[in-house]
DSSP file (Angstrom, degrees, kcal/mol; ACC not computed):
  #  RESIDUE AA STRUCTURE BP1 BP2  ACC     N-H-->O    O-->H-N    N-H-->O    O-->H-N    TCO  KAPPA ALPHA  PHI   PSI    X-CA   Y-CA   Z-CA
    1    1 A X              0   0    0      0, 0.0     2,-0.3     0, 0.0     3,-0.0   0.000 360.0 360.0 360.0 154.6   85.7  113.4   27.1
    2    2 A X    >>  -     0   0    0      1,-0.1     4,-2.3     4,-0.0     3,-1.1  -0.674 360.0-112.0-125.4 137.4   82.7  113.4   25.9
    3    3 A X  H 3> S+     0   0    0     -2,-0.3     4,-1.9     1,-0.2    -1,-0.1   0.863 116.5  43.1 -55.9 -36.2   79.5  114.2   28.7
    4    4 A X  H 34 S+     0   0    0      1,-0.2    -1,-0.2     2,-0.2     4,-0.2   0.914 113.0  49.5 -72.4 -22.7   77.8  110.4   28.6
    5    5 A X  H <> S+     0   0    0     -3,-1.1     4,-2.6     2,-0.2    -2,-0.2   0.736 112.3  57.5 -89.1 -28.4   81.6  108.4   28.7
    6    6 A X  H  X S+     0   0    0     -4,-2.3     4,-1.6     1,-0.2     3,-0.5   0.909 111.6  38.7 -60.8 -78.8   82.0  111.2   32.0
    7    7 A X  H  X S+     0   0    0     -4,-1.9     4,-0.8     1,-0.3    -1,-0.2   0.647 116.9  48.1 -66.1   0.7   78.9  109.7   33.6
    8    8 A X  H  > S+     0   0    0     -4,-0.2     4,-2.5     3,-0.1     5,-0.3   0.905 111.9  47.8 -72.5 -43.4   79.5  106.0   32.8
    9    9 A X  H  X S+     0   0    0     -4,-2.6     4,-1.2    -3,-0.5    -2,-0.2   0.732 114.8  48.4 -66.9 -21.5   83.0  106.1   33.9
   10   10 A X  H  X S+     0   0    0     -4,-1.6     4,-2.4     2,-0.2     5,-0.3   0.894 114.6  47.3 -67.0 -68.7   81.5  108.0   37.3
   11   11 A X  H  X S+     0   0    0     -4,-0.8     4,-2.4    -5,-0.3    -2,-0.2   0.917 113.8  47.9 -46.4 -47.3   78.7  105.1   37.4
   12   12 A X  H  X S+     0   0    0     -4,-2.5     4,-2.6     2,-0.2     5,-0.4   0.950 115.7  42.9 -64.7 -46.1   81.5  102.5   37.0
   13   13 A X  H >X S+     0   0    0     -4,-1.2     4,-2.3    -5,-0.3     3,-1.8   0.933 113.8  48.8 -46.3 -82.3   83.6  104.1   39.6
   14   14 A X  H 3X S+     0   0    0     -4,-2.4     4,-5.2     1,-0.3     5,-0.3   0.774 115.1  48.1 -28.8 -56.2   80.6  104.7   42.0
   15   15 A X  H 3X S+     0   0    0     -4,-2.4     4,-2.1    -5,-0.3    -1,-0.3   0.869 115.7  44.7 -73.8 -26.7   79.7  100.5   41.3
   16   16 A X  H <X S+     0   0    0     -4,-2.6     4,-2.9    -3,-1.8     5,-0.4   0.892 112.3  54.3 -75.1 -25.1   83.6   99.4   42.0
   17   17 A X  H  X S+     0   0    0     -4,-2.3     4,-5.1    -5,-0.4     5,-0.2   0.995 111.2  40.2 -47.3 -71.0   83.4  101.6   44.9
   18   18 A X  H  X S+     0   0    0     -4,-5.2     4,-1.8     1,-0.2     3,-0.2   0.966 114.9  55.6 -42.5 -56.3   80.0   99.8   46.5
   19   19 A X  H  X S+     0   0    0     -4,-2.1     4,-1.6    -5,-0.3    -1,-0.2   0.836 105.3  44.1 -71.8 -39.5   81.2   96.7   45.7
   20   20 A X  H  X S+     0   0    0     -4,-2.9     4,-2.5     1,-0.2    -1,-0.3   0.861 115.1  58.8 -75.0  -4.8   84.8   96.8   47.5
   21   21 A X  H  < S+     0   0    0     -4,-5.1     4,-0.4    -5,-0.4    -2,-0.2   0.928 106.9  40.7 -60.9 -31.9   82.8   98.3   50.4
   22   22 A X  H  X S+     0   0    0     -4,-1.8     4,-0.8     1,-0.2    -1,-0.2   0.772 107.9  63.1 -80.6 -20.5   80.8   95.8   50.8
   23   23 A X  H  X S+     0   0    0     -4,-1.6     4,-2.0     2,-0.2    -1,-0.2   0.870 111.0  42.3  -6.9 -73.2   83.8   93.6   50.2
   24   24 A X  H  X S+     0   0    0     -4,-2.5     4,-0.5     1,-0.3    -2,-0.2   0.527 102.0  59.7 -87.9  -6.5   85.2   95.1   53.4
   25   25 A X  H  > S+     0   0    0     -4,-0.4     4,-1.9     2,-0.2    -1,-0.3   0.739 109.8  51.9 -93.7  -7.0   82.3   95.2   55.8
   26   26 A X  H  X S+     0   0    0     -4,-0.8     4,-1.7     2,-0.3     3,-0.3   0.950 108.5  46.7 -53.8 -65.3   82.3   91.3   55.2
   27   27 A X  H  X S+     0   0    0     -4,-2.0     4,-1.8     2,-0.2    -1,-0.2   0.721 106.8  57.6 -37.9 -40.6   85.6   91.0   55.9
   28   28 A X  H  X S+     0   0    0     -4,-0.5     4,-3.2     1,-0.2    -2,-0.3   0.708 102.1  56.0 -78.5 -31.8   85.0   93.2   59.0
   29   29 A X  H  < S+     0   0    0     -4,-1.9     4,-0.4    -3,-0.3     5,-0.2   0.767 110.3  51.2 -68.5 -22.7   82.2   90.5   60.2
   30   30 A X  H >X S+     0   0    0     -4,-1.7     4,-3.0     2,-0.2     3,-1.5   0.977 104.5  51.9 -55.8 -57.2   85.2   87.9   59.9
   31   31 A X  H 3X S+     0   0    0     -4,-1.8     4,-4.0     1,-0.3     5,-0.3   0.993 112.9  40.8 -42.8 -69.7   87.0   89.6   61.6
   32   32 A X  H 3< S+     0   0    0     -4,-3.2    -1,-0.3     2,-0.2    -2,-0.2   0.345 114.3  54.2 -78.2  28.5   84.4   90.1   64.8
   33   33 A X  H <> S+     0   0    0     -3,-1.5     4,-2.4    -4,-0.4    -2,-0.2   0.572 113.2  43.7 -86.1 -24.7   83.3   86.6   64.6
   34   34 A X  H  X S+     0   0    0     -4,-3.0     4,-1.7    -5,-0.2    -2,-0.2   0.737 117.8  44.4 -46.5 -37.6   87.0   85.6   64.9
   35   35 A X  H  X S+     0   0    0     -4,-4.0     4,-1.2    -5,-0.3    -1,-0.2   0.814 104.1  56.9 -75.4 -42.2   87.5   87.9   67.4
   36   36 A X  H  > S+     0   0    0     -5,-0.3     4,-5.8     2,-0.2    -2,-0.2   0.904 114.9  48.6 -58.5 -43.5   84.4   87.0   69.2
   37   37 A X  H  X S+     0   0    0     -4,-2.4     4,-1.9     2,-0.2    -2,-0.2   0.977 107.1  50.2 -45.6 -70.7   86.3   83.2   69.1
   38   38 A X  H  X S+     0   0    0     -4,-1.7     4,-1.5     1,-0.2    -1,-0.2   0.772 110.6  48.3 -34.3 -47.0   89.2   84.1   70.1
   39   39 A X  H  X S+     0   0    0     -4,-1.2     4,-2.6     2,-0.2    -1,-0.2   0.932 112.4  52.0 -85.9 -17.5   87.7   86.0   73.2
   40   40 A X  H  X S+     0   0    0     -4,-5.8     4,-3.2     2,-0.2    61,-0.2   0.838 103.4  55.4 -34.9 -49.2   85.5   82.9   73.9
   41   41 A X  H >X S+     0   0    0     -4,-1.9     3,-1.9     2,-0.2     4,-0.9   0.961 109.8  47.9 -54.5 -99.7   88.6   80.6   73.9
   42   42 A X  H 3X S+     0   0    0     -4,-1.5     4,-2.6     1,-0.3    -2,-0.2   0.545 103.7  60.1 -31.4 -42.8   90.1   83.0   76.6
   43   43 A X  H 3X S+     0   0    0     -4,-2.6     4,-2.7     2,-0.2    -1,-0.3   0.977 111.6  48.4 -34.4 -68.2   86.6   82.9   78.7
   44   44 A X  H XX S+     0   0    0     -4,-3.2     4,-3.2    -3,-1.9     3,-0.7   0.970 110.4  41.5 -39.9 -64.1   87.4   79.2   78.7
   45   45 A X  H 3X S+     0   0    0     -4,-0.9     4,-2.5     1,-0.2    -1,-0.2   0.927 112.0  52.1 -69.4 -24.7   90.6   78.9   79.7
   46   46 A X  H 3X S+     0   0    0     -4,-2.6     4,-1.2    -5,-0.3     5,-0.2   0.802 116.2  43.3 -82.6  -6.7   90.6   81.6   82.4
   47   47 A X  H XX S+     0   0    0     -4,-2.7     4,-2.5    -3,-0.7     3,-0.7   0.919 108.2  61.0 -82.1 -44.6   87.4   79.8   84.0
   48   48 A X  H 3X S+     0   0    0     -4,-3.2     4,-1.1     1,-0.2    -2,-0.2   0.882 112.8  39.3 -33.4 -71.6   89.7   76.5   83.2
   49   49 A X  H >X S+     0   0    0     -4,-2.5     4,-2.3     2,-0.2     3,-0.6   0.817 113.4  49.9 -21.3 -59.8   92.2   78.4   85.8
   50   50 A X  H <X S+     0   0    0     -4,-1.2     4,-2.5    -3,-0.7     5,-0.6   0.999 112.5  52.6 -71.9 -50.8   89.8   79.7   88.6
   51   51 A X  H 3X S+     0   0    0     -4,-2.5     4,-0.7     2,-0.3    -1,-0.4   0.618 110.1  39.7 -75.9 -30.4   88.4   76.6   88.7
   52   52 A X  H XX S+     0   0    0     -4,-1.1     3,-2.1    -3,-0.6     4,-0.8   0.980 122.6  48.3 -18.4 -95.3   91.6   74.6   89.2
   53   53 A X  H >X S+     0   0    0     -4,-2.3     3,-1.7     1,-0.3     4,-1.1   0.713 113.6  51.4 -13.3 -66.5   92.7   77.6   91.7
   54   54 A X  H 3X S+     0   0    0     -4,-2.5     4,-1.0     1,-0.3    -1,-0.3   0.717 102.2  58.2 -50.3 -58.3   89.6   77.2   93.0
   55   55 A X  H <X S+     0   0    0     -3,-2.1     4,-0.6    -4,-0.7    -1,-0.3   0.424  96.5  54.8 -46.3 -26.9   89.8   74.1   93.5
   56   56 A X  H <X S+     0   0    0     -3,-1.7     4,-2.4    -4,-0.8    -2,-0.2   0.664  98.8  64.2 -63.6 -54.1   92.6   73.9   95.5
   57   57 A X  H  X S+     0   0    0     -4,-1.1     4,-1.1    -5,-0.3     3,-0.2   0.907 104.7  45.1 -63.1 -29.3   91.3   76.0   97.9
   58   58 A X  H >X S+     0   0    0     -4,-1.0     4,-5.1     1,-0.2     3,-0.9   0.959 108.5  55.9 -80.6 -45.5   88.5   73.6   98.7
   59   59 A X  H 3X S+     0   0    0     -4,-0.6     4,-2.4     1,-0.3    -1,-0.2   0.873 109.3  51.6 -26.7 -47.1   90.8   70.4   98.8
   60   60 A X  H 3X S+     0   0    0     -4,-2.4     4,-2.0     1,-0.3    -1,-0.3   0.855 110.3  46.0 -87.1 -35.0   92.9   72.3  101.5
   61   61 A X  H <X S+     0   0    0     -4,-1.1     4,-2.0    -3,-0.9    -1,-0.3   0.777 105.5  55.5 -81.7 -38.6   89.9   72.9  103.3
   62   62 A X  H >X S+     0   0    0     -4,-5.1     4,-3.7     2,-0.2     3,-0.7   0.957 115.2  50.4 -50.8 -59.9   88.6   68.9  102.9
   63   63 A X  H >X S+     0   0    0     -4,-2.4     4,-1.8    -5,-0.3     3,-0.7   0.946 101.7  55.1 -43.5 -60.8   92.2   68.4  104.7
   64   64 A X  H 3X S+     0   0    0     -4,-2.0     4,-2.5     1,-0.3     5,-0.3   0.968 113.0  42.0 -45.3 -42.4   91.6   70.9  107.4
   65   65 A X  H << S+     0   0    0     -4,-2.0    -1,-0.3    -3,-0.7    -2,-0.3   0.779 114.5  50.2 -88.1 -14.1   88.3   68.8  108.3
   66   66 A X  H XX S+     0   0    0     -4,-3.7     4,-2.0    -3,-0.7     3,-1.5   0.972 111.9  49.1 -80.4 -60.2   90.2   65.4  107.9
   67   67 A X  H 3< S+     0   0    0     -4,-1.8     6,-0.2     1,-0.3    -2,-0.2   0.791 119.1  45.1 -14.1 -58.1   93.4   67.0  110.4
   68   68 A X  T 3< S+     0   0    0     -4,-2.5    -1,-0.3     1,-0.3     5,-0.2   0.580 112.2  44.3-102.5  -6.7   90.3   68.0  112.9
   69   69 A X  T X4 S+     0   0    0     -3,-1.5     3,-2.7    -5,-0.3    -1,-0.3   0.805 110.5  53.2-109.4 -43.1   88.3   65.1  112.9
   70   70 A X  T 3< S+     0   0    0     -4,-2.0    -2,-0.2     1,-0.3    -1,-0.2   0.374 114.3  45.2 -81.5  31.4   91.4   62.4  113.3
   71   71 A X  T 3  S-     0   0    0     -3,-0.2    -1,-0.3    -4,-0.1    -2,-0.1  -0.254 118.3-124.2-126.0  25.5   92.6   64.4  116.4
   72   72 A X    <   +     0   0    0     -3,-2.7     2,-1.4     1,-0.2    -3,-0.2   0.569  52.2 164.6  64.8  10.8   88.6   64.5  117.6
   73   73 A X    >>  +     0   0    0     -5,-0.2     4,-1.2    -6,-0.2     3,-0.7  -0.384  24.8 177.8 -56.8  75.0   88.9   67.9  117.6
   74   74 A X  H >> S+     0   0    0     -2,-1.4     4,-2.2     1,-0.3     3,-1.0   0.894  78.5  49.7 -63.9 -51.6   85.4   69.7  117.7
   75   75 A X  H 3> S+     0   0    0      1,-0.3     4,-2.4     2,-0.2    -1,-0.3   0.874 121.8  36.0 -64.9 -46.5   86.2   73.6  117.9
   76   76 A X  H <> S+     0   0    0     -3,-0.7     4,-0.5     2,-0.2    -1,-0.3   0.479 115.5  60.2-109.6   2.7   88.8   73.3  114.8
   77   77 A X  H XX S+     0   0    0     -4,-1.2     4,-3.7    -3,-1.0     3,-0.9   0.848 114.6  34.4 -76.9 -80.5   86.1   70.5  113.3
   78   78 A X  H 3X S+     0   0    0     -4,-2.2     4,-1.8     1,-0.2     5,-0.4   0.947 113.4  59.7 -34.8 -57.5   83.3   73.4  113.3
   79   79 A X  H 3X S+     0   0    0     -4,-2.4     4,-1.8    -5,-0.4    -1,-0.2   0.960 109.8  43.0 -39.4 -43.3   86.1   76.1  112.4
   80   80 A X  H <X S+     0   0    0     -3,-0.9     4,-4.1    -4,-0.5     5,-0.2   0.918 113.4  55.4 -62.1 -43.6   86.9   73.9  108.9
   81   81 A X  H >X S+     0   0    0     -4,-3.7     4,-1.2     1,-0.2     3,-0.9   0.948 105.3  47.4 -33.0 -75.7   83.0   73.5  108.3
   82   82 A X  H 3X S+     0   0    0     -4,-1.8     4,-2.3     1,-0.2    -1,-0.2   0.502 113.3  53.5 -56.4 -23.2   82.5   76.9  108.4
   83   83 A X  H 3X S+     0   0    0     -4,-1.8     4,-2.3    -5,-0.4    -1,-0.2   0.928 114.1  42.7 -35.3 -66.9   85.9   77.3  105.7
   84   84 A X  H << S+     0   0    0     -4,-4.1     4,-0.3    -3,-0.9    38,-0.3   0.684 116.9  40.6 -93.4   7.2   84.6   75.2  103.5
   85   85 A X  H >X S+     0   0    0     -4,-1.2     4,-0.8    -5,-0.2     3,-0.6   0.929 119.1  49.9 -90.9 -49.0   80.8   76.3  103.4
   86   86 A X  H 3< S+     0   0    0     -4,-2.3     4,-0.5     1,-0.2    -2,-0.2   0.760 117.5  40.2 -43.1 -42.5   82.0   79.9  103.6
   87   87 A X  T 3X S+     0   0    0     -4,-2.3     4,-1.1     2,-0.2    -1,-0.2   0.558 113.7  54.1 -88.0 -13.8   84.8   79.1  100.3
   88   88 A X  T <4 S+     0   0    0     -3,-0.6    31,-0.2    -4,-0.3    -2,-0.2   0.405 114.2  44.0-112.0  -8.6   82.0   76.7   98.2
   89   89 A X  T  X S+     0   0    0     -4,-0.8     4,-1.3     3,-0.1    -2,-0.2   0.717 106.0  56.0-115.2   4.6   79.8   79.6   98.4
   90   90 A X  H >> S+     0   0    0     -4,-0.5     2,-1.6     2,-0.2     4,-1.0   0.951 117.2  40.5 -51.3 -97.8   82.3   82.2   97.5
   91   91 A X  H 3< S+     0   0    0     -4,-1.1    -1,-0.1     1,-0.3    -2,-0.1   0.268 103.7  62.3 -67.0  15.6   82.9   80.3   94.4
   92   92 A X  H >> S+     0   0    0     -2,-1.6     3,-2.1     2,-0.1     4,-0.8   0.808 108.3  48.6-101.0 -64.9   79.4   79.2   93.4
   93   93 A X  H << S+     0   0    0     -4,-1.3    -2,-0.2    -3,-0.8    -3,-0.1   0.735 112.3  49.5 -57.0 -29.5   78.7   82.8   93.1
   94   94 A X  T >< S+     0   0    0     -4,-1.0     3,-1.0     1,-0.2    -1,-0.3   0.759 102.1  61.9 -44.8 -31.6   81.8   83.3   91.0
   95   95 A X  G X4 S+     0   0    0     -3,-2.1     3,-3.4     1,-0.3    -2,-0.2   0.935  89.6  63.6 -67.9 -51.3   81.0   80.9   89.1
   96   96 A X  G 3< S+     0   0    0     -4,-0.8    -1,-0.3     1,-0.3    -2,-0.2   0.281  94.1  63.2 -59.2  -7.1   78.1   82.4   88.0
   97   97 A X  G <  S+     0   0    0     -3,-1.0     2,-0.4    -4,-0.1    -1,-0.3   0.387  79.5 102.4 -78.8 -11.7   80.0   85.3   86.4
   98   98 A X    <   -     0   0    0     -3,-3.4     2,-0.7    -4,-0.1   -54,-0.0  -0.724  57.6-161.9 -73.4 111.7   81.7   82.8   84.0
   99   99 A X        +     0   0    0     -2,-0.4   -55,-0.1   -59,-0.0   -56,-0.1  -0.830  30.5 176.4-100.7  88.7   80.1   82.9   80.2
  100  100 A X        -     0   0    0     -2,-0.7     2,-0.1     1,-0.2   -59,-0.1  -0.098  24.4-109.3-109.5 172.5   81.4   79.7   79.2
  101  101 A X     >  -     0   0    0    -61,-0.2     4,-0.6   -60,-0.1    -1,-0.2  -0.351  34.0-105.7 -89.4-162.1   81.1   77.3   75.6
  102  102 A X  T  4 S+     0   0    0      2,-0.2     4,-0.5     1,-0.2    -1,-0.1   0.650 117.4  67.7 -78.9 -26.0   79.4   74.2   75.1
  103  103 A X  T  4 S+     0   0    0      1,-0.3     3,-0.3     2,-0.1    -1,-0.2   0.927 113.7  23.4 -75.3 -45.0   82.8   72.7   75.1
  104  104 A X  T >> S+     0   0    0      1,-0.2     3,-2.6     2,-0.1     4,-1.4   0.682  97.4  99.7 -66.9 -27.3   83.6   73.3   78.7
  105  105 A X  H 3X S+     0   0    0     -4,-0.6     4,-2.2     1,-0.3    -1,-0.2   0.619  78.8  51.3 -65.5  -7.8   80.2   73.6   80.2
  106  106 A X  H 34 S+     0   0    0     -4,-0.5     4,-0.5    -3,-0.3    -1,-0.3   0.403  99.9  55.0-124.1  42.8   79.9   70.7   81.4
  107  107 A X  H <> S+     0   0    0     -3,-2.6     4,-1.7     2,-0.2    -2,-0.2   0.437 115.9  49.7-108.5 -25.6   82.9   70.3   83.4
  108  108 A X  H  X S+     0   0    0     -4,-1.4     4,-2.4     2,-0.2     5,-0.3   0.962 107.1  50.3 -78.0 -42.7   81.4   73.6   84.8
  109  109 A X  H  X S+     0   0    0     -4,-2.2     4,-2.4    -5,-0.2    -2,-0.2   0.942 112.7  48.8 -53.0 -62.0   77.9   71.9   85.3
  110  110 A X  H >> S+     0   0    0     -4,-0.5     4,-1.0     2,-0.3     3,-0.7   0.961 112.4  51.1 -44.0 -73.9   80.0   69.1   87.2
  111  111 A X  H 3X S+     0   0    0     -4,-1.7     4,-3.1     1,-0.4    -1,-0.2   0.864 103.8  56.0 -29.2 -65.6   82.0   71.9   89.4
  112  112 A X  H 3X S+     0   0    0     -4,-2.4     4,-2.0     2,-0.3    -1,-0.4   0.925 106.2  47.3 -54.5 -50.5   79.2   73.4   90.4
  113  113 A X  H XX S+     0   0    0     -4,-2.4     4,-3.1    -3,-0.7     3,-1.2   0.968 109.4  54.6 -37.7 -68.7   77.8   70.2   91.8
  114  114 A X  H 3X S+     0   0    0     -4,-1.0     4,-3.0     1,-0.3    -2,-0.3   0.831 114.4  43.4 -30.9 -71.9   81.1   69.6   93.5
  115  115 A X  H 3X S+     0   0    0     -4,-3.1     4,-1.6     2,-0.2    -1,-0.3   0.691 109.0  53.6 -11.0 -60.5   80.5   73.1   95.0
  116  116 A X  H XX S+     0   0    0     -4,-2.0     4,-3.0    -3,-1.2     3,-0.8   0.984 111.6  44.8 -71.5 -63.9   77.2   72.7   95.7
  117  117 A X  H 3X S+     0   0    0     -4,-3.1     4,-3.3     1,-0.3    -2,-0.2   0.919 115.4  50.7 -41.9 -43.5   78.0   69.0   97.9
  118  118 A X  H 3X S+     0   0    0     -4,-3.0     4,-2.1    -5,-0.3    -1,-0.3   0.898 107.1  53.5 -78.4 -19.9   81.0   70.8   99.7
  119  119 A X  H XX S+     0   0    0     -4,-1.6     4,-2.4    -3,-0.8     3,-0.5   0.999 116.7  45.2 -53.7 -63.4   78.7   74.0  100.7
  120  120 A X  H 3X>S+     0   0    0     -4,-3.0     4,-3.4     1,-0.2     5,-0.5   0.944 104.4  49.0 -44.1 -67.9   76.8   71.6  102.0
  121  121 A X  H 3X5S+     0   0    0     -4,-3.3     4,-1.2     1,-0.2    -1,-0.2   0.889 109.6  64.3 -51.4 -35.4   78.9   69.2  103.9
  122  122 A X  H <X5S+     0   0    0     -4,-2.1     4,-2.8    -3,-0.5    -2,-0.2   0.956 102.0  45.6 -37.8 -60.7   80.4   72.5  105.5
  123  123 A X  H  X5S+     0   0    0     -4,-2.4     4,-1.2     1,-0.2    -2,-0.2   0.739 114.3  48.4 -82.0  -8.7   77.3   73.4  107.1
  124  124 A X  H  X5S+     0   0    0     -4,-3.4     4,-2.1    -5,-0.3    -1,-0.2   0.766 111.9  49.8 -72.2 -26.6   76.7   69.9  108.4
  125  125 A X  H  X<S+     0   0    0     -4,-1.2     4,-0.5    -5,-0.5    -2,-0.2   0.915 115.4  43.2 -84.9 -18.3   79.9   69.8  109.7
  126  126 A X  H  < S+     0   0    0     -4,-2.8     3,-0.5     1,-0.2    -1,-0.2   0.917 121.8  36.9 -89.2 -33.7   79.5   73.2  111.5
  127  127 A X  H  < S+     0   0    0     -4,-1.2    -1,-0.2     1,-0.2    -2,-0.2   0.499 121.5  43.0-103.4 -14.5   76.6   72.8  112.7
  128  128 A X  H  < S+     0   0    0     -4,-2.1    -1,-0.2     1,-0.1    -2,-0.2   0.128  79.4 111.0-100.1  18.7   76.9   69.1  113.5
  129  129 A X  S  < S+     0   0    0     -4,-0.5     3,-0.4    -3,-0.5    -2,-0.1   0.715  76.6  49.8 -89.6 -32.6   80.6   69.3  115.1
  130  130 A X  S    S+     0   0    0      1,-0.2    -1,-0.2    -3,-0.1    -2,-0.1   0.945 122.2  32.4 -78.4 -40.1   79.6   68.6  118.8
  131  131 A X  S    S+     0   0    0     -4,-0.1     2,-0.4     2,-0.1    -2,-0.2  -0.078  95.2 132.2-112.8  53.0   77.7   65.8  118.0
  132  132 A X        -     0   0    0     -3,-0.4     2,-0.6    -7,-0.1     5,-0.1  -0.789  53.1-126.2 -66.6 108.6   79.5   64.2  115.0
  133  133 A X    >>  -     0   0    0     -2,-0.4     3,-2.1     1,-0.2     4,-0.9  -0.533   8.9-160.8 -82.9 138.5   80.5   61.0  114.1
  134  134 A X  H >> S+     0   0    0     -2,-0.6     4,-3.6     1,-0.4     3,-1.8   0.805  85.9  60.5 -63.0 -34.6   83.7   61.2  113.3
  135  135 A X  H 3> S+     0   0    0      1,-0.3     4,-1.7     2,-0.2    -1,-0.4   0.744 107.1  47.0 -48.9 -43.5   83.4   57.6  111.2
  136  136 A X  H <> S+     0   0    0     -3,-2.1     4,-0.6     2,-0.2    -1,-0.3   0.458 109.3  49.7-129.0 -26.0   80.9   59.0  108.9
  137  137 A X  H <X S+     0   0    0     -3,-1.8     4,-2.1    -4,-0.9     5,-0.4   0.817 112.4  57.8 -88.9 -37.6   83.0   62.6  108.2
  138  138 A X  H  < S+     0   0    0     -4,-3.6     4,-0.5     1,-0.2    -2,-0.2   0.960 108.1  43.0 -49.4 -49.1   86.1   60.0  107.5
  139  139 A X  H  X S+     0   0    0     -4,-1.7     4,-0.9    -5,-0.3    -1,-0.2   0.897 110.5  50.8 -91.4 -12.6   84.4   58.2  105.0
  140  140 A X  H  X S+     0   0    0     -4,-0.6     4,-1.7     2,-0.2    -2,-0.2   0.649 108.0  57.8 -74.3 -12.5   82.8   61.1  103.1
  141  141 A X  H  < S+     0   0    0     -4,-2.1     4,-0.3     1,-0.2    -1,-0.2   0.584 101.6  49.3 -92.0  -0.2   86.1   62.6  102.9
  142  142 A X  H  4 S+     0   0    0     -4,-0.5     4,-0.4    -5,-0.4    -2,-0.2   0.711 112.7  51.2-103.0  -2.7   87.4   59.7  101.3
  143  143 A X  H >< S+     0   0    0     -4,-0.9     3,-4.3     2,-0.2     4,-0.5   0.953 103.8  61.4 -50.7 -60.3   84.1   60.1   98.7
  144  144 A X  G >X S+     0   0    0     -4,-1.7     3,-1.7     1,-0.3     4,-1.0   0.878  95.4  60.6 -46.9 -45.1   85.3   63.5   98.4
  145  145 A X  G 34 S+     0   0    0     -4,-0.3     3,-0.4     1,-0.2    -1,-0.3   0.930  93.8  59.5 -60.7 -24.5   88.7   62.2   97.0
  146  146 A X  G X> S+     0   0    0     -3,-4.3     3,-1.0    -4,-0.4     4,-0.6   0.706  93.9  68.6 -75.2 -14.1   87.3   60.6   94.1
  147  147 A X  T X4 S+     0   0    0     -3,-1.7     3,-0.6    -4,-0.5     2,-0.4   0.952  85.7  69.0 -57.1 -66.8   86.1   64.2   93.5
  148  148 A X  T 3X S+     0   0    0     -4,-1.0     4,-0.8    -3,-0.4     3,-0.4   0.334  80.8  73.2 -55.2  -0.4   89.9   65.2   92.8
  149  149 A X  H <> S+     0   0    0     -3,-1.0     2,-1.8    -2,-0.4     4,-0.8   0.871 103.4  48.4 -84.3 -59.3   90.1   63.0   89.3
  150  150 A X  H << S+     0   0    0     -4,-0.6    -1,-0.3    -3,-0.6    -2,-0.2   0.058 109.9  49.3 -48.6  30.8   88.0   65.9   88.3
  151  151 A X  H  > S+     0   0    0     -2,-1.8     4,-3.3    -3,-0.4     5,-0.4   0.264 108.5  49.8-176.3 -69.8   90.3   68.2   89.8
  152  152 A X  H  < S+     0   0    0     -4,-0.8    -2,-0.2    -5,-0.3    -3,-0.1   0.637 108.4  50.3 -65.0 -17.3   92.7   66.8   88.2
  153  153 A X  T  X S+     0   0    0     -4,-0.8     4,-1.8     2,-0.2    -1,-0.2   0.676 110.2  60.1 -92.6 -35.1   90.8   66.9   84.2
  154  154 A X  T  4 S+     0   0    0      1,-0.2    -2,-0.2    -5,-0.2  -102,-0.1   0.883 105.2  39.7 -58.8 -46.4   90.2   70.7   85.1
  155  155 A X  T  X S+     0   0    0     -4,-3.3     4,-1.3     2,-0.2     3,-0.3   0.592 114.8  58.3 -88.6 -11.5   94.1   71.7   85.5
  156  156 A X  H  > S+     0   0    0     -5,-0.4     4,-2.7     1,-0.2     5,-0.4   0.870 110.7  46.3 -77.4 -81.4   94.9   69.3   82.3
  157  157 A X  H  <>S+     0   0    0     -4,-1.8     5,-1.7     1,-0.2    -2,-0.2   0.249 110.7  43.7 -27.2 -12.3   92.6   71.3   80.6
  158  158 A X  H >45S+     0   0    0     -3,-0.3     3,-3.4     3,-0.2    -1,-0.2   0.667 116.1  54.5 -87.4 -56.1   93.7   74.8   81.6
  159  159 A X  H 3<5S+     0   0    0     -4,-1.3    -2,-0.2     1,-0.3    -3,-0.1   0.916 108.7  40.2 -55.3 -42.7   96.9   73.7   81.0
  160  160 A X  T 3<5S-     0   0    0     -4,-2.7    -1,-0.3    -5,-0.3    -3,-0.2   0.626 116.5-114.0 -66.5  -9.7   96.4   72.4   77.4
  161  161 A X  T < 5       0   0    0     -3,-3.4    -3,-0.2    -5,-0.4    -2,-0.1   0.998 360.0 360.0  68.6  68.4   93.9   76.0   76.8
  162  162 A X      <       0   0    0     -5,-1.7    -1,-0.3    -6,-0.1    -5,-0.1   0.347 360.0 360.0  49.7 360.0   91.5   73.9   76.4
């Protein structure tokens, strides 16, 4: 072979070379923006979960303070408060560990509301439990149910993966 056909056929080697590397780091950004998808998706669904989970717990806790207020009960009225102000800010600060899409966020934006009222309504009810009327925690717990069609959109949604 003759010294000039060496070093084109080297230069052609060298230019298929670059080109399927560059080929493959392309492919390799597919890959991690697929991958990055994929773990997004999972982000979703596993806040879908807590939050449904999550959710539960606070429901059981609305119940505890409906139980204590239609047996007038003051000592297990305050105990309940302090449940569900203690459990809605447990899970407001969870929440905040969640790095969610666009597509869920504002079923998280919603939650967090939900969160925010029941923190709240805890520490009225604990702190207002000797002199509470009981009429007025009866009908805010029956607000609070209309709260549970979200509830109920959250666990459709974990269940479907979003």
């Amino acid at each position: 072979m003759k010294p000039g056909l060496c070093r084109n056929v080297v230069l052609l080697l060298i230019v298929v070379f670059s080109l399927s590397a560059a080929g493959c780091e392309d492919i390799g950004n597919g890959v991690d923006d697929i991958e990055g998808s994929v773990s997004q998706t999972m982000e979703d669904i596993d806040f879908l979960r807590w939050a449904s989970d999550s959710a539960g717990v606070i429901l059981d806790d609305y119940e505890a303070i409906k139980a204590a207020s239609s047996e007038r009960d003051e000592v297990l009225l305050r105990e309940s408060g302090i449940k569900l102000r203690e459990d809605s800010g447990m899970y407001l600060e969870e929440l905040d560990g969640f790095s969610l899409s666009s597509s869920v966020e504002g079923v998280a934006t919603e939650y967090r509301d939900f969160l925010q009222r029941s923190y709240e309504f805890g520490e009225f009810v604990e702190t207002s439990s000797q002199e509470i009327d009981f009429k007025t925690i009866e009908r805010t717990l029956e607000l609070m149910n209309e709260t549970s069609e979200l509830i109920g959109q959250i666990s459709d949604m974990a269940e479907q993966g979003v």
